[in-house]
C-alpha positions as CSV (number, residue, x, y, z in Angstrom):
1,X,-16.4,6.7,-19.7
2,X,-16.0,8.6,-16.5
3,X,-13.5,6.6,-13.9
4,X,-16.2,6.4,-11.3
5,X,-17.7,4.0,-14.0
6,X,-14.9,1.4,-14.2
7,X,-13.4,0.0,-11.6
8,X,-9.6,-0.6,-11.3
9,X,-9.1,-2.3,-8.1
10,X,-5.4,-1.6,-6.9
11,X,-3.2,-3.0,-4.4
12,X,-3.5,0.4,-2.2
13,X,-7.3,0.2,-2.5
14,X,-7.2,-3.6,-1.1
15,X,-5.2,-2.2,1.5
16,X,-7.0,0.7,2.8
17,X,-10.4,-1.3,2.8
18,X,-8.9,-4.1,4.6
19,X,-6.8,-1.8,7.2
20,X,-10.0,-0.5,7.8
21,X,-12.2,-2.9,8.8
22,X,-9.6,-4.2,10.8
23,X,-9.2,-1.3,12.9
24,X,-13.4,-0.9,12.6
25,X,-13.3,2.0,11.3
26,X,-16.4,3.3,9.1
27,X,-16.1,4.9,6.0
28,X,-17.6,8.1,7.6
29,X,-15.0,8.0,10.4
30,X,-12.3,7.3,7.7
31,X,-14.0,10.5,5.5
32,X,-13.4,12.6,8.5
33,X,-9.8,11.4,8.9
34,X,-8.6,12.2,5.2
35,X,-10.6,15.5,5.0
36,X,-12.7,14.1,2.2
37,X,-16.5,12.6,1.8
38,X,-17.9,9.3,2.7
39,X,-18.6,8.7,-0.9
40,X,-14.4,9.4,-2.0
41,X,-13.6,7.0,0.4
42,X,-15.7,4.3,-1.1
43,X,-14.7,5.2,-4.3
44,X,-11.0,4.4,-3.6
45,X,-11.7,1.4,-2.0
46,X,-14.0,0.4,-5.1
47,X,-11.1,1.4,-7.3
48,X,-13.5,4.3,-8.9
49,X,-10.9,6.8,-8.0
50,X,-7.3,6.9,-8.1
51,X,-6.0,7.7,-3.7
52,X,-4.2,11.2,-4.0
53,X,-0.7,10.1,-2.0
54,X,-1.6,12.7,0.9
55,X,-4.7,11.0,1.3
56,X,-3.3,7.7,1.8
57,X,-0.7,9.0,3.5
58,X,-3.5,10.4,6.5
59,X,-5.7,7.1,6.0
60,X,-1.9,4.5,6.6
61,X,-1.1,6.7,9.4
62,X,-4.6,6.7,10.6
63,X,-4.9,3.2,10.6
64,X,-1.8,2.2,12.6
């Protein structure tokens, strides 16, 4: 089963879904931020895909 098929919801992708929508920040915005597509981002934050640590490196600092 491929991972984009099962979701493992992690404490990082709680996190970078709720940082976020609390800075009102959209998934394409955030896509442009981490150099990667809309559809990564939503992954992560489904718990589809594990967050390389650069890319949640660029989204924390992002995101205040």
């Amino acid at each position: 089963m491929k991972r984009s098929q099962q979701k493992i919801i992690t404490n990082k992708s709680k996190l970078i879904r709720f940082l976020r929508l609390s800075k009102r920040v959209t998934q394409e915005q955030a896509s442009v931020i981490a150099h990667c597509s809309k559809a990564a981002i939503g992954h992560y934050e489904h718990g589809r895909m594990d967050i390389p640590a650069t890319r949640l490196e660029l989204l924390l600092i992002a995101y205040g």
